[in-house]
C-alpha positions as CSV (number, residue, x, y, z in Angstrom):
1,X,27.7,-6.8,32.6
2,X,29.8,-5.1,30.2
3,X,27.0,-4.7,27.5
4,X,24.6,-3.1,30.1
5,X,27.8,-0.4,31.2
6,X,28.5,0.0,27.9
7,X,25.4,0.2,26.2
8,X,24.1,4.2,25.6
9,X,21.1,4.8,28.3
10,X,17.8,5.1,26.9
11,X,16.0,8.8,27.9
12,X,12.5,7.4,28.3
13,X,10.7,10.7,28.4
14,X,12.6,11.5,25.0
15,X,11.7,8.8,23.5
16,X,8.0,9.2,24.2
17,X,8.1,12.5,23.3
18,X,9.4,11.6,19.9
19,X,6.7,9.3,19.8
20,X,3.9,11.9,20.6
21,X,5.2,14.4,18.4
22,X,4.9,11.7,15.4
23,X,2.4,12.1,12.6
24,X,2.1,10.1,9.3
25,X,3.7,12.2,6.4
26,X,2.1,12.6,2.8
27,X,4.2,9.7,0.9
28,X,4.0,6.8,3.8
29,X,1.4,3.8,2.8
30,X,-1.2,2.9,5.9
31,X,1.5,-0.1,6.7
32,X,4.8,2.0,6.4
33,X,3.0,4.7,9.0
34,X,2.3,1.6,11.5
35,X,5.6,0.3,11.7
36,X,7.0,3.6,12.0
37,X,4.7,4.1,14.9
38,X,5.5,0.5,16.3
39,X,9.4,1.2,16.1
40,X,9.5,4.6,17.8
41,X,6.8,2.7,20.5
42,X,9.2,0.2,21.4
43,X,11.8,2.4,23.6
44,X,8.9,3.8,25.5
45,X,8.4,1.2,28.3
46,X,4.7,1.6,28.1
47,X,4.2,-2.0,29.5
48,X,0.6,-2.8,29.5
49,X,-0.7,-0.1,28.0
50,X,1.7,-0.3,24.7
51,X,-1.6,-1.6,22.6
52,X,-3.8,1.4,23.7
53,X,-1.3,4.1,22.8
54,X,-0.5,2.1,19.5
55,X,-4.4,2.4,18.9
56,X,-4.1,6.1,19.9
57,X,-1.1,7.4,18.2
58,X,-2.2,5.2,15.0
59,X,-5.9,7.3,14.4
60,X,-4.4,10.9,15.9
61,X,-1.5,10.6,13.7
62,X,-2.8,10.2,10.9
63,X,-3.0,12.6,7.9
64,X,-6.3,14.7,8.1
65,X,-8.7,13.7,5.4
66,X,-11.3,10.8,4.7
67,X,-9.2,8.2,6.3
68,X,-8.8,10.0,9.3
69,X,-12.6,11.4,9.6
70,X,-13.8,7.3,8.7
71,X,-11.3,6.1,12.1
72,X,-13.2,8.8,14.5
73,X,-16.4,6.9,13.5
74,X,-15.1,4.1,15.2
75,X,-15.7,3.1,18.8
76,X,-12.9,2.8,21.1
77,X,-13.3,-0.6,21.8
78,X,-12.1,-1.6,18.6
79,X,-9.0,-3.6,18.2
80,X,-5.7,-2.1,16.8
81,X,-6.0,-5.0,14.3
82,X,-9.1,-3.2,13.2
83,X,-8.5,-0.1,13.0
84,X,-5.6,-0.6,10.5
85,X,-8.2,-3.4,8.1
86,X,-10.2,-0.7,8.3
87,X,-8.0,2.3,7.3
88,X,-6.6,0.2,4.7
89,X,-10.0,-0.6,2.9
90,X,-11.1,3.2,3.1
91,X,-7.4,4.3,1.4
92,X,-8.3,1.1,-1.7
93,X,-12.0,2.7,-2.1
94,X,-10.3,6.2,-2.2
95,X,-8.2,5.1,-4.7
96,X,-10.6,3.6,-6.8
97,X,-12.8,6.2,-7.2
98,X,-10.1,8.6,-8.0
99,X,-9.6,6.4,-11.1
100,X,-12.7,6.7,-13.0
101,X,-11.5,7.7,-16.6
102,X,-14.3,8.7,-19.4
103,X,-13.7,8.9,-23.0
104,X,-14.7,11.9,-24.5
105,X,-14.3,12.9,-28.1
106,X,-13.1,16.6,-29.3
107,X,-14.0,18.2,-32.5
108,X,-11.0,20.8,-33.6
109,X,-12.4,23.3,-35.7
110,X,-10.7,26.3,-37.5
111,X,-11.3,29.1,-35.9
112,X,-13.1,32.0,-38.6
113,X,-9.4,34.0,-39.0
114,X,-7.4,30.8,-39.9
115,X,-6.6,29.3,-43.4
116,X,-8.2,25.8,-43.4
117,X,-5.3,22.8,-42.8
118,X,-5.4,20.5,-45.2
119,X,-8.8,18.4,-45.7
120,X,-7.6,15.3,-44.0
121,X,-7.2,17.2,-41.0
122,X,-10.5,19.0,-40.6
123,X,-13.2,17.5,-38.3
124,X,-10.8,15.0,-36.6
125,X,-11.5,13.3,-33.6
126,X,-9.3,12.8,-31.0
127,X,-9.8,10.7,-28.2
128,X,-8.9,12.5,-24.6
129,X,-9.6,11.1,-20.7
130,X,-10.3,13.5,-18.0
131,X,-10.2,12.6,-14.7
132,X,-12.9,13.1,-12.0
133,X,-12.6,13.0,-8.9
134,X,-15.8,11.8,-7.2
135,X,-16.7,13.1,-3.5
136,X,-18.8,11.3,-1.7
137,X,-21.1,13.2,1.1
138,X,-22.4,11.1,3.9
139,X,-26.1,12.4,5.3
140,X,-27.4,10.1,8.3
141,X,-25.5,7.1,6.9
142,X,-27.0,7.1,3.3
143,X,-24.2,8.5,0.0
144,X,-25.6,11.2,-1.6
């Protein structure tokens, strides 16, 4: 009896609208984003429908991009289980193509209005890595 007169009262409509107003910032990992989201759910008092505003607030929140635009592909009728296995594979194949390194040697030459360096240091190689970023276009289902 005490704990309930002394506990603070939950504002319901506050807290759902803290939960609405919720979007996944730039440094929070797929996980980190849906426990956020479960956390802030929990003083909602959805009931029964706590799984289908979990599903909800998990795709609309998220950050726009790839992950995002692969999630609207998705029926409705997909599980929140789903949705997350399948936002989590789409961030690992992002990631992985954003790693592709090549090698690519340079050739420093002197330029025509410099004294030559010493020999030893004329036509050497030096090994660099750029990094590409690969986009992938998607026409009818088929990469481009």
């Amino acid at each position: 009896m005490l704990k309930k007169q002394f506990s603070p009262k939950i504002a319901v409509y506050r807290e759902r609208t803290k939960f609405y107003e919720l979007k996944q910032s730039n440094n929070q990992s797929i996980n980190e984003w849906y426990v956020n989201m479960k956390k802030a759910a929990m003083s909602c008092e959805f009931g029964n429908h706590l799984i289908e505003k979990l599903k909800n607030k998990f795709v609309t929140g998220l950050i726009k991009g790839p992950i995002l635009d692969r999630l609207c592909e998705e029926e409705p009728k997909k599980t929140l289980i789903e949705l997350i296995e399948i936002a989590q594979k789409r961030k690992v194949s992002i990631l992985k193509s954003n790693e592709i390194f090549f090698p690519i040697n340079k050739v420093h030459q002197p330029k025509a209005y410099q004294k030559p360096k010493a020999v030893k240091e004329r036509g050497v190689y030096r090994q660099i890595q750029i990094k590409i970023n690969i986009i992938r276009f998607h026409v009818q289902g088929t990469q481009i």
